[in-house]
Backbone bond lengths (Angstrom), bond angles and torsions (degrees), N, CA, C in turn:
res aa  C-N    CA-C-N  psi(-1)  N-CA   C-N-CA  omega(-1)  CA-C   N-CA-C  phi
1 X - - - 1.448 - - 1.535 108.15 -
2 X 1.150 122.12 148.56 1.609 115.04 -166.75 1.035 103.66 -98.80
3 X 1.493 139.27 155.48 1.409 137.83 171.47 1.415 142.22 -16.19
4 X 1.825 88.20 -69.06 1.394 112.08 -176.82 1.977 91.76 -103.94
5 X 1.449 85.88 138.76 1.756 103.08 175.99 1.632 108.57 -117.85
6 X 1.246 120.47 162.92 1.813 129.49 -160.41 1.803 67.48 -98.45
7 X 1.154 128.21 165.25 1.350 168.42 117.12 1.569 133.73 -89.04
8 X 1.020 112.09 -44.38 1.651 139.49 178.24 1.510 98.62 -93.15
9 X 1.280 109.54 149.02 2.182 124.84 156.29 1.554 89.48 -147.11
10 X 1.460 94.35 133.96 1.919 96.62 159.06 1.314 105.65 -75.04
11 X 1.363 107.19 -160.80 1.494 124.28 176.97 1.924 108.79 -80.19
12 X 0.913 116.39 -9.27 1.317 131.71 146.69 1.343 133.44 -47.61
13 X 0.528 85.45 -43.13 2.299 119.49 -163.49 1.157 101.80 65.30
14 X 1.290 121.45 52.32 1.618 110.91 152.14 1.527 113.28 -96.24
15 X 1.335 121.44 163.11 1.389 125.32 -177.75 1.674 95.74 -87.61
16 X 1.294 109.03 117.81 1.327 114.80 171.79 1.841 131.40 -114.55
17 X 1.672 93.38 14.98 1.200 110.43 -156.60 1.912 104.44 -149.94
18 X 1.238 115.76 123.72 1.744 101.03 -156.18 1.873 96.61 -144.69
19 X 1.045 112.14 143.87 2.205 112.61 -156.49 1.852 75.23 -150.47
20 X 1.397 96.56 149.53 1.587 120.68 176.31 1.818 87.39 -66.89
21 X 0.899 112.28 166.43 1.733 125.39 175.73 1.329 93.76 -76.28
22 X 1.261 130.17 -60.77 1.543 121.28 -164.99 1.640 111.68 -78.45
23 X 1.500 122.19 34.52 1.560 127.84 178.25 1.014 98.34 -76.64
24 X 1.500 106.50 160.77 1.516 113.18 172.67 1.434 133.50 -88.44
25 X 2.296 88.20 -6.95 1.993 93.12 155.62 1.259 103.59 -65.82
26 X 1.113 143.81 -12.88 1.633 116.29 -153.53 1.369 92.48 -103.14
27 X 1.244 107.49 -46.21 1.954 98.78 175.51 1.785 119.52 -45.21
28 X 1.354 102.60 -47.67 1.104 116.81 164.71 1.574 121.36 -47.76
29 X 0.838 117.25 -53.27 1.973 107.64 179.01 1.016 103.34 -82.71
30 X 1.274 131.60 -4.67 1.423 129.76 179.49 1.869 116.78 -79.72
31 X 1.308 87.65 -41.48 1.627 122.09 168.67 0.918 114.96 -68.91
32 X 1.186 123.93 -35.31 1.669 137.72 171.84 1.799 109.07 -38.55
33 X 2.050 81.78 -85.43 1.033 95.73 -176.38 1.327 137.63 -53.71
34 X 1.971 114.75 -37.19 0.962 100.46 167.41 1.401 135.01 -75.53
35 X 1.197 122.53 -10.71 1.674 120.84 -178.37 1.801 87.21 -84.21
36 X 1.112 143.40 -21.95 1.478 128.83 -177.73 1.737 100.76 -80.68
37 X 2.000 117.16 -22.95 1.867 91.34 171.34 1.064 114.75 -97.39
38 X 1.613 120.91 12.91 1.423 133.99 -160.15 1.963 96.23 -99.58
39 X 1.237 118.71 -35.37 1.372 129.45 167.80 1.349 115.93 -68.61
40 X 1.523 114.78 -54.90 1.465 119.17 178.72 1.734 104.38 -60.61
41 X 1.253 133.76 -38.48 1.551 120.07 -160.16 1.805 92.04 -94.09
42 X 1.281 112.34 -18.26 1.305 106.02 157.91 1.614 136.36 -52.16
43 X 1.353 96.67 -59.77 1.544 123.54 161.47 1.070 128.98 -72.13
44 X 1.198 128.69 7.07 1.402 118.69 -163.81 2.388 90.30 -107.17
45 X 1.351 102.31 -35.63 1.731 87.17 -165.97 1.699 88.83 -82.09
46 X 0.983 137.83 -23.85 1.348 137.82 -175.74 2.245 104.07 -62.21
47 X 1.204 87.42 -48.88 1.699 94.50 -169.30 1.594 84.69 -72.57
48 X 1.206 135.61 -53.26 1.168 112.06 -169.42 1.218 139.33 -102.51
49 X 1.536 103.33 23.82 1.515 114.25 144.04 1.877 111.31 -78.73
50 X 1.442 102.16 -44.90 1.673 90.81 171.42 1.216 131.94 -54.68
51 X 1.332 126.35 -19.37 1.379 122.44 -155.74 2.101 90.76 -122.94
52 X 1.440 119.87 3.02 1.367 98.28 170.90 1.480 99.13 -105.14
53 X 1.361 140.21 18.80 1.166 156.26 169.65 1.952 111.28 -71.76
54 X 1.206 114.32 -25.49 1.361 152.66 -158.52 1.957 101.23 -119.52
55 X 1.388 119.02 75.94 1.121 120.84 149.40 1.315 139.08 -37.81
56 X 1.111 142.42 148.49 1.364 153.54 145.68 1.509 111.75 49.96
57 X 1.251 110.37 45.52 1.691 114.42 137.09 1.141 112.13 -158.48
58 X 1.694 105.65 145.86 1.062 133.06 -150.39 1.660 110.51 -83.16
59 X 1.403 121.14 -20.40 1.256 128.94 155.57 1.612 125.20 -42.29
60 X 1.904 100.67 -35.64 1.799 96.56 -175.80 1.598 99.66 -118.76
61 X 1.218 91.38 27.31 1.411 100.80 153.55 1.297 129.27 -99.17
62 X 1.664 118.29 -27.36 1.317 132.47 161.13 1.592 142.24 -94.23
63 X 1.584 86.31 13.12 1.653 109.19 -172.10 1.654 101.79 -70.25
64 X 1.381 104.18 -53.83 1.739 90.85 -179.43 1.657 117.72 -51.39
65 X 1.271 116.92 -46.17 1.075 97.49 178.18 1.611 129.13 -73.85
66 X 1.629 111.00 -13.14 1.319 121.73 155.49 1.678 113.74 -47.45
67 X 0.941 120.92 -59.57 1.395 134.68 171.77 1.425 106.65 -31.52
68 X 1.523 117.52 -84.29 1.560 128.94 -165.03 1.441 100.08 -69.77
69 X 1.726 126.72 -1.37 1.624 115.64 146.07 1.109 129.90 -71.29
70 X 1.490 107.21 -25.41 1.707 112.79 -177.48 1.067 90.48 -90.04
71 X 1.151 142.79 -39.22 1.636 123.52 -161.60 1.848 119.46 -67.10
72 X 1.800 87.64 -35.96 1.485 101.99 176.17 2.131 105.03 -64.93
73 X 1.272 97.16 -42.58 1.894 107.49 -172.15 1.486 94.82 -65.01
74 X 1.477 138.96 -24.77 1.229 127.09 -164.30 1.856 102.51 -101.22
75 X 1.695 106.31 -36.51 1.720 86.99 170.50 1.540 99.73 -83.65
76 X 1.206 135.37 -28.95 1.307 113.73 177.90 2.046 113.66 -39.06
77 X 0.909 81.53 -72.15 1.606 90.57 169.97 1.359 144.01 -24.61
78 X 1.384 80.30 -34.30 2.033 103.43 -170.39 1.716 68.83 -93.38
79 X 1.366 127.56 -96.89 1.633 120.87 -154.35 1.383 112.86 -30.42
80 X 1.707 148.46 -15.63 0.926 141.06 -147.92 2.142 93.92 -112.64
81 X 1.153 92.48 -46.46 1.116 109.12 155.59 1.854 121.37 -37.09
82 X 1.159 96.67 -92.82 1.635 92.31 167.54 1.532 134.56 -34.84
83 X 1.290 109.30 -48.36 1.396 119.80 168.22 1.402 120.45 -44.31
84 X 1.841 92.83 -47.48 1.563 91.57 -179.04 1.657 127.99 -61.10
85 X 1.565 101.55 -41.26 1.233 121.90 -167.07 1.773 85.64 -75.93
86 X 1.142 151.21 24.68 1.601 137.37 -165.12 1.487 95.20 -115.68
């Protein structure tokens, strides 16, 4: 693995943005992400035992996966956040 790693892509997809491997952004999105699939596989058999309790509409039928969208839109957010302020 080479030293320096891209973090950043423009709308290009070029890497326009480059952190030693051992930075503490990279730990950070790393950390991110996993405590954000570590919540979702948490949440996900729990929400959907609640919501098949709830017959015949199709709204609480799609709540779990409503859920593990916000959860993903809310650490997305926080990591995009940090980066910026870095």
């Amino acid at each position: 693995m080479p030293r320096n790693v891209a973090i950043h892509y423009n709308f290009n997809d070029v890497a326009d943005r480059f952190v030693d491997k051992s930075s503490p952004e990279v730990w950070l999105l790393c950390g991110i992400s996993l405590i954000s699939f570590i919540i979702m596989l948490m949440l996900q058999p729990y929400l959907s035992r609640q919501f098949k309790s709830e017959e015949g509409s199709a709204i609480m039928e799609s709540l779990p996966g409503l859920f593990t969208l916000l959860i993903t839109l809310v650490f997305s957010i926080l990591g995009i956040c940090f980066l910026l302020k870095a």
